[in-house]
C-alpha positions in Angstrom: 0.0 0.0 0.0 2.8 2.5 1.1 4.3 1.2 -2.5 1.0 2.6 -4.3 0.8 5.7 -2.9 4.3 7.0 -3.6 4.1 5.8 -6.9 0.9 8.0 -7.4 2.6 10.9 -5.3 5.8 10.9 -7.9 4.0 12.7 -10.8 1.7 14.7 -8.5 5.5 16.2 -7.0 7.5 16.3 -10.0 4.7 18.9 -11.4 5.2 20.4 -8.5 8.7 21.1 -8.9 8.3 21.9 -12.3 5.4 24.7 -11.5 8.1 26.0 -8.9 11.0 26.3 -11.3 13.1 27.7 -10.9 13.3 27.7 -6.9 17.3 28.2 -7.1 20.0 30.2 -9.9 20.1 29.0 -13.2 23.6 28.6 -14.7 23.6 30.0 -18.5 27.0 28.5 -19.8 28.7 30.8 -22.3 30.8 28.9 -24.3 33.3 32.0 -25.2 35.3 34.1 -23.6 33.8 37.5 -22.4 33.5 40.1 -25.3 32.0 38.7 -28.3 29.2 38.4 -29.9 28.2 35.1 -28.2 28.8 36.8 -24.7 26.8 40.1 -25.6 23.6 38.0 -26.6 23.7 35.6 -23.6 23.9 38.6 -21.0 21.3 40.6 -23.0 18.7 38.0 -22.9 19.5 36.4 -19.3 19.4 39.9 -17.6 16.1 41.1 -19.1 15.0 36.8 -18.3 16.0 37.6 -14.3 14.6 40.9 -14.2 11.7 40.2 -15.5 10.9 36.9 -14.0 13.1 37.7 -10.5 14.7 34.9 -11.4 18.9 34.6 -11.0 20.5 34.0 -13.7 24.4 33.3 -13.3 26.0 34.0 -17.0 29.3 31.5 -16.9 31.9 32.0 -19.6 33.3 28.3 -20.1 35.4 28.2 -23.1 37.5 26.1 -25.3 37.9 23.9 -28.2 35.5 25.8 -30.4 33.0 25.9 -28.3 32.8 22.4 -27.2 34.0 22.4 -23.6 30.6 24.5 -22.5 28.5 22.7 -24.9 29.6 19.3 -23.5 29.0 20.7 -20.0 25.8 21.3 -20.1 25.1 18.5 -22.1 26.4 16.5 -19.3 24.9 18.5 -16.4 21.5 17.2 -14.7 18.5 17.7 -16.7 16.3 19.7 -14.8 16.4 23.4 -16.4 19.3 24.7 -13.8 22.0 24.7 -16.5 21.6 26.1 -20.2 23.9 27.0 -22.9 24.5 29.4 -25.3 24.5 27.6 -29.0 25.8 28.7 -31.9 25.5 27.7 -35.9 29.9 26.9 -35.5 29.3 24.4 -32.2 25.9 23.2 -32.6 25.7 22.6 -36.5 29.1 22.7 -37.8 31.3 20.6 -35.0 30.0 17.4 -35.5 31.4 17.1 -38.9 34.3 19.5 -38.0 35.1 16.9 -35.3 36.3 13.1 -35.7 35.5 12.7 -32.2 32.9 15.4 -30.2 31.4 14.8 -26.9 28.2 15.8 -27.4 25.4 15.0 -29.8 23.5 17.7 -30.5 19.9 16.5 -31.4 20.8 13.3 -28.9 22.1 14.9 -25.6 20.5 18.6 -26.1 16.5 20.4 -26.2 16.5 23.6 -28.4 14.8 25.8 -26.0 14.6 29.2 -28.1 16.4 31.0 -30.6 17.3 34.0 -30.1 19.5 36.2 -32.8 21.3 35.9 -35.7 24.4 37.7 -37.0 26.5 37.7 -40.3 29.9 37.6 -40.7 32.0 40.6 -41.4 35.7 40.7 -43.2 37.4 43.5 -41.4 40.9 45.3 -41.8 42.2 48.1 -38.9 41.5 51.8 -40.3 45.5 52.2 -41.1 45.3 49.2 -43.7 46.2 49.1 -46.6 43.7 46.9 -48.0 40.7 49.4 -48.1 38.0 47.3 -50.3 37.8 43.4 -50.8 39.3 43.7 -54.4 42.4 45.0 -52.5 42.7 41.7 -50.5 42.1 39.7 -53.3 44.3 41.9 -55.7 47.5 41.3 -52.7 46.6 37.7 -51.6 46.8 36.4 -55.6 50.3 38.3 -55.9 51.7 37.2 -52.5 49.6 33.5 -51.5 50.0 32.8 -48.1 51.4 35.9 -46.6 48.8 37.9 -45.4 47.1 36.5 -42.6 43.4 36.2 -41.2 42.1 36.2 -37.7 39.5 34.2 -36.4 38.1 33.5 -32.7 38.3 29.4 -32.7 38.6 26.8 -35.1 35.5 25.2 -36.5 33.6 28.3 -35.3 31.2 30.2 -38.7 33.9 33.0 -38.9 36.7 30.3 -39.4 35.0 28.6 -42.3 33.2 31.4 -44.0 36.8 32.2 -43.8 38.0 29.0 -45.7 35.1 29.7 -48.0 35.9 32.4 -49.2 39.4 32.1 -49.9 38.1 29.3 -52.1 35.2 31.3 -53.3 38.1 34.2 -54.6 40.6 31.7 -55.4 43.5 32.7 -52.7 45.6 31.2 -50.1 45.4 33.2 -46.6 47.8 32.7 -43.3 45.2 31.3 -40.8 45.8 32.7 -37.4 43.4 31.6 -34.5 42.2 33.2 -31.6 40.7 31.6 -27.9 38.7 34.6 -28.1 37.7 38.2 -29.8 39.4 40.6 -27.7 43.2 39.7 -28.2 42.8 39.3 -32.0 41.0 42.9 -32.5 43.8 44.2 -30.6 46.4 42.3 -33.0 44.2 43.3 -36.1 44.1 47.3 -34.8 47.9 47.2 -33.9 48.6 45.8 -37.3 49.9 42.5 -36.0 47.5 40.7 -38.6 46.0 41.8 -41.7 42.2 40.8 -41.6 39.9 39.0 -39.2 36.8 37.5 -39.8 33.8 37.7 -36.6 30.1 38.0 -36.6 28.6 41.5 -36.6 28.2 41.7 -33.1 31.2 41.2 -31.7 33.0 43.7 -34.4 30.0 46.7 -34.7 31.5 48.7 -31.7 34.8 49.4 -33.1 33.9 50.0 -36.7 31.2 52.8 -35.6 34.5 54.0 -33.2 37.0 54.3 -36.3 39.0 52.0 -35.5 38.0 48.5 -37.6 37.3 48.7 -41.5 34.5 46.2 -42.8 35.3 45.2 -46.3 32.8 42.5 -46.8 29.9 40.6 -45.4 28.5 37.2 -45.8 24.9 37.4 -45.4 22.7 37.6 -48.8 21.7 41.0 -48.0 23.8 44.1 -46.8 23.7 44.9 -42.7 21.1 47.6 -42.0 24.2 48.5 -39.7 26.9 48.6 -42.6 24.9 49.9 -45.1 27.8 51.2 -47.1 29.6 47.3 -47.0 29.0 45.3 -49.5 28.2 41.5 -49.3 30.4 38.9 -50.8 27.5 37.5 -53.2 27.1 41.0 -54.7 30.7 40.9 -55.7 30.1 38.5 -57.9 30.6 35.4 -55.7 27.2 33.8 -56.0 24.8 32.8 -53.6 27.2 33.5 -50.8 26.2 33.4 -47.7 27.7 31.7 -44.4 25.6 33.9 -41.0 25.7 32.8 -37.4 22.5 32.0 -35.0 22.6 32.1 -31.7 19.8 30.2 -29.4 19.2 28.5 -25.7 19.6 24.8 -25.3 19.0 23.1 -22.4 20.6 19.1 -21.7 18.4 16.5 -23.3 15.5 14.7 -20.9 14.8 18.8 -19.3 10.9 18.0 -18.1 8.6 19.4 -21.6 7.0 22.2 -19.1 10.3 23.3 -17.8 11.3 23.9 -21.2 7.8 25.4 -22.4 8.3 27.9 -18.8 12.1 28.7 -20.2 11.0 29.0 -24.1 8.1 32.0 -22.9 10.5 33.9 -20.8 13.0 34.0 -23.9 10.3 35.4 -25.9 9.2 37.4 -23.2 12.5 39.2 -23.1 13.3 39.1 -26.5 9.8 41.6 -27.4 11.0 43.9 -24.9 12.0 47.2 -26.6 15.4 47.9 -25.3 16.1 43.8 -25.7 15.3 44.5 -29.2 17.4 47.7 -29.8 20.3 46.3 -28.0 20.6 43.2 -30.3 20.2 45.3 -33.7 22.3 47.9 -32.2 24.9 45.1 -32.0 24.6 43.9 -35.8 22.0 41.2 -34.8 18.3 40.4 -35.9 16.0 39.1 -32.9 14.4 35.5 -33.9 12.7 34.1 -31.3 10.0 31.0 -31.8 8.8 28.2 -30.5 11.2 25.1 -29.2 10.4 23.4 -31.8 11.3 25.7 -34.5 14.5 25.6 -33.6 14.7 22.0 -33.3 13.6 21.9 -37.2 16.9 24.5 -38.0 18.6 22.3 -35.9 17.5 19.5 -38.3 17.9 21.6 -41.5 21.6 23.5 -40.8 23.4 20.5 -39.2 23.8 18.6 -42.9 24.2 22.1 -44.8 27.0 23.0 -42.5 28.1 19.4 -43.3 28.6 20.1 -46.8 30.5 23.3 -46.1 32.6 21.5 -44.0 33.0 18.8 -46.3 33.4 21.3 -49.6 35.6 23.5 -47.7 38.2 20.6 -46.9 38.6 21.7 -43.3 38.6 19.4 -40.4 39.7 18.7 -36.7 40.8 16.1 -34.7 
């Protein structure tokens, strides 16, 4: 009899937990280093998320190998809504072929939650460059393959292949220099240390409108509403180019349904606030949002298309 009854009490108090989530902080792992782009959406979202809800949100910058080492923790971590991560197209989509061996699974050992931006990628010089338009890089790359180099943050991440792709895309051979994160390489590519470095929008914006970066190209479809004057890689003549970075909330696989429904509305919640909004397109990004399973279906659509690019592009990891 005592059996019975706690069986029947189990459901009754794990929908109780769930209608009290969260009744402790929530750990929103951050993949990347403070600074960048990925770092400036997670903080956006989880502030206006804690204010909003009075929930506390604890933003924790774990990373490493791409990406991987935050992704694989909260894969790993207890699924009970308590520990999130910041995704990305380069660790989400384009790892698992990047990788010959990755930790993580991402439609086995993760739940899409919400997205929540999406950013291209920008080819930038410092101001005292040289190299003024893309033609310019192209124009010294073809006469001197191999010398002048291109920064990236992380290997396998979308600025590291579009990158690769469009070195193939223009026919030239680029110095490959990688970053752990965005600050130290801006620094290099400002101080002249290296000649161009590739980062989403976001992470970039702040310096260009300061006069200090030079965007010579982008790789969405469309020119930026925020670099207007910047033309895109398909418009000069490379066709149907096009290599942009999403950013959304994922949340370790077997997180209860209504735990993840609770999380998904308080994304969206933020995400239509006003100054939520302006901060993200301020920073070179365009607010998404959606359902969980949306992004599940992205999830289903981008990881063989990155697979391709991977594949096409002849880059891989061990």
């Amino acid at each position: 009899m005592a059996i019975g009854v706690a069986l029947l009490a189990a459901p009754f108090q794990a929908a109780q937990a769930q209608a009290d989530f969260p009744a402790k902080p929530i750990r929103l792992i951050v993949p990347f280093p403070p600074g960048g782009g990925t770092d400036m959406v997670a903080r956006a979202v989880a502030q206006k998320m804690g204010t909003m809800n009075k929930w506390n949100i604890i933003v924790d910058n774990r990373p490493g190998a791409g990406g991987n080492l935050g992704v694989d923790a909260a894969a790993k971590a207890s699924p009970d809504g308590y520990t999130l991560v910041v995704g990305q197209t380069s660790n989400i989509a384009i790892n698992p072929s990047l990788y010959a061996k990755l930790p993580y699974d991402p439609l086995k050992d993760l739940v899409p939650v919400a997205l929540v931006s999406s950013a291209p990628v920008v080819m930038a010089t410092g101001m005292n460059s040289k190299y003024k338009k893309f033609e310019d890089v192209v124009a010294a790359a073809k006469s001197k393959p191999g010398e002048l180099t291109l920064g990236y943050s992380g290997n396998g991440t979308v600025s590291h292949l579009a990158g690769e792709l469009a070195q193939k895309a223009a026919g030239i051979e680029l110095r490959n220099v990688p970053y752990k994160g965005a600050a130290q390489a801006m620094t290099d590519l400002m101080g002249g240390n290296i000649d161009l470095y590739m980062s989403a929008l976001p992470t970039l914006l702040g310096h260009v409108r300061s006069g200090k970066l030079r965007p010579v190209a982008v790789t969405s479809l469309k020119r930026s509403p925020q670099l207007p004057d910047t033309p895109t890689l398909a418009e000069l003549g490379y066709k149907d180019f096009e290599a942009s970075t999403w950013y959304g909330v994922l949340a370790p696989k077997g997180t209860p349904d209504a735990v993840v429904a609770r999380l998904n509305k308080a994304v969206n919640d933020a995400l239509a606030q006003p100054d939520v909004v302006e901060k993200l397109r301020s920073e070179g990004g365009d607010v998404l949002g959606g359902t969980s399973q949306t992004f599940g279906q992205l999830l289903r659509t981008d990881l063989p298309r990155w697979g391709k690019i991977v594949k096409d592009s002849g880059a891989s990891l061990d």
